[in-house]
N, C-alpha and C positions, 0 to 999 in steps of 0.2 A: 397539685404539686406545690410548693413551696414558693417563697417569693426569694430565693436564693443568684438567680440570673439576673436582679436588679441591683441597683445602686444604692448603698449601706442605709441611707440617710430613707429611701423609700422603703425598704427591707422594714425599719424600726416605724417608721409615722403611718404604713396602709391598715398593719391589722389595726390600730387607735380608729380607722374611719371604716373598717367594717369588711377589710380586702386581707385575707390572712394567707389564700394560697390561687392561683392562677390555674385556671384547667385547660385542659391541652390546645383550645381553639386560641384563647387570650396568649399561651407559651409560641405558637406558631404564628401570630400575628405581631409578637413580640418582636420573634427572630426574624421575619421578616421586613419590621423597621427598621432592626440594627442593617440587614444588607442595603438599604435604601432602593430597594424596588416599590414601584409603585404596586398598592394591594385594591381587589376588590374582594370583601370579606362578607360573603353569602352564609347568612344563618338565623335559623327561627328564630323568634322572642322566647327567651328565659333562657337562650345559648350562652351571655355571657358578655356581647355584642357590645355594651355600656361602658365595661370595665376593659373590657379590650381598648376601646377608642381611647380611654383617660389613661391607662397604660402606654398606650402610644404617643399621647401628646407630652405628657410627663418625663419620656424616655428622648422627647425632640428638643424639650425646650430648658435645659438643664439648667440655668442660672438667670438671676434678674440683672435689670438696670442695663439692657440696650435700647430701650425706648420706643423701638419698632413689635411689631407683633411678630414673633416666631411662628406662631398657628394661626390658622380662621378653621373653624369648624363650622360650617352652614347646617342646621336642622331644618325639618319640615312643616314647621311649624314654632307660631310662641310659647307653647306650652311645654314645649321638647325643649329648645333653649332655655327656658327658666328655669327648668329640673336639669337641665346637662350644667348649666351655669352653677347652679348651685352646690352640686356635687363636686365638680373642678376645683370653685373657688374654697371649700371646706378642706380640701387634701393640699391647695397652690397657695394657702394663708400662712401655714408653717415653713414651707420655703421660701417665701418672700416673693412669688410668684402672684403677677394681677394678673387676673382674669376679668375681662370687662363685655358686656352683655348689652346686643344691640338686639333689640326688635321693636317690630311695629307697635307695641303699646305702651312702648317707655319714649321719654321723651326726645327728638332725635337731636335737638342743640344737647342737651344733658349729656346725651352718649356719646355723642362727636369731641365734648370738651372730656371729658374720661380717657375718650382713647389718644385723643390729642394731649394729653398730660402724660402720656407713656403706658403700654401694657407689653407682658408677651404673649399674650392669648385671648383673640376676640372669637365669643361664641354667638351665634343670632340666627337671624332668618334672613333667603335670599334679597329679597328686597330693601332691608334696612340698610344690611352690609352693602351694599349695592352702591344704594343711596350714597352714604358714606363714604363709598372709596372714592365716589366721581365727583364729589364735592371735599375735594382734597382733605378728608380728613386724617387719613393714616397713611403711612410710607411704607409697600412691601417690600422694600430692598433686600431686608434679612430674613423672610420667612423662609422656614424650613418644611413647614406641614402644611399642604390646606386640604381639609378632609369633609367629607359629605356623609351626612348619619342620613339614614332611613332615605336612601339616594331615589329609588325608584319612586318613593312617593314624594321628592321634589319635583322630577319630572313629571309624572301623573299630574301634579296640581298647576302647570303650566310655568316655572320656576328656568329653566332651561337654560331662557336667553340672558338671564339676569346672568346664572352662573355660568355659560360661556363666558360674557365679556371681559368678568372677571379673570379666569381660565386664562386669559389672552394677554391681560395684563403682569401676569405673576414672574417672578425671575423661575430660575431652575428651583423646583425644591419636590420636595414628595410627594405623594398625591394617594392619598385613599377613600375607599368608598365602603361605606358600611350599606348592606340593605339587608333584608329577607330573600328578594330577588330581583335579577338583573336582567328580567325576560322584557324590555317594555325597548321599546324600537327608540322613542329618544335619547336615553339613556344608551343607550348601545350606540346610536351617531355621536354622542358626546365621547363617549372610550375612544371608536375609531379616531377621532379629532383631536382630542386631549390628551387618553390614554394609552397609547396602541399597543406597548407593551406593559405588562402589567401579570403578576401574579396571584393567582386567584385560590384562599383560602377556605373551604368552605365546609358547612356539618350538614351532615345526611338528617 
């Protein structure tokens, strides 16, 4: 389907990066950030899942120059943030949106003074970000999104307790979770805890 339910300015700059129409799992996970329900968004790899999450952060964090991060996106890894980073920051470069990229193999004063200079979207790994936030480097007072890609295998890999504390610290704002699946018992304590209500989008 068309990119017609977005905002002019993303309608004209996504087909330039490679996004020319939305299929109906990305349009319902769309509509679902506009209501501000928190989502858990269950679906295979090559559903779309990717484009979904950057439609969604895109659609959260509409304007620069408040200084604070509107998002955190935590992946499961540094390979996942380097490619989610890169992708964000190639679509978030023409609207004057920073995108600023924490993990374990970049260096962490570099990344602390980065985000400490102003972003509205930090994407990385639970432990950097972690790091980070308890060493005052970033203020969440305005975030709007914090969302967990490939959520089941943060917990699987023993990540949990990092992104509870985090979880505990956050003002009100939206909360989604992208995975494959959501069958794994920590992950399910953390919804009960975190998430309780939450609307769940999902492809067969």
């Amino acid at each position: 389907m068309s990119l017609g339910k977005l905002r002019p300015e993303l309608i004209e700059l996504l087909p330039e990066k490679g996004i020319s129409e939305l299929n109906d799992l990305q349009l319902r996970v769309l509509s679902g950030v506009r209501s501000g329900k928190h989502l858990c968004v269950e679906a295979p790899s090559g559903s779309g899942k990717t484009t979904a999450a950057m439609i969604s952060i895109l659609e959260k964090v509409e304007t620069a120059g408040e200084g604070s991060p509107r998002a955190i996106v935590i992946c499961a890894d540094d390979a996942a943030a380097i490619e989610l980073h890169k992708r964000l920051k190639e679509i978030c470069r023409p609207l004057d949106l920073t995108v600023d990229l924490a993990h374990e193999k970049g260096n962490k004063l570099l990344q602390r003074n980065d985000i400490f200079d102003g972003t509205e979207i930090i994407v990385g790994t639970p432990k950097r970000i972690y790091e980070l936030y308890i060493q005052n480097g970033f203020n969440v007072s305005k975030l709007k999104l914090f969302m967990l890609d490939d959520a089941i295998e943060l917990f699987r890999k023993g990540h949990g307790m990092q992104i509870a504390r985090l979880a505990e610290s956050l003002p009100k704002c939206q909360h989604i979770l992208i995975s494959h699946s959501f069958s794994e018992r920590r992950l399910e304590e953390y919804l009960d805890e975190f998430v309780p209500v939450s609307t769940l989008i999902g492809v067969e």
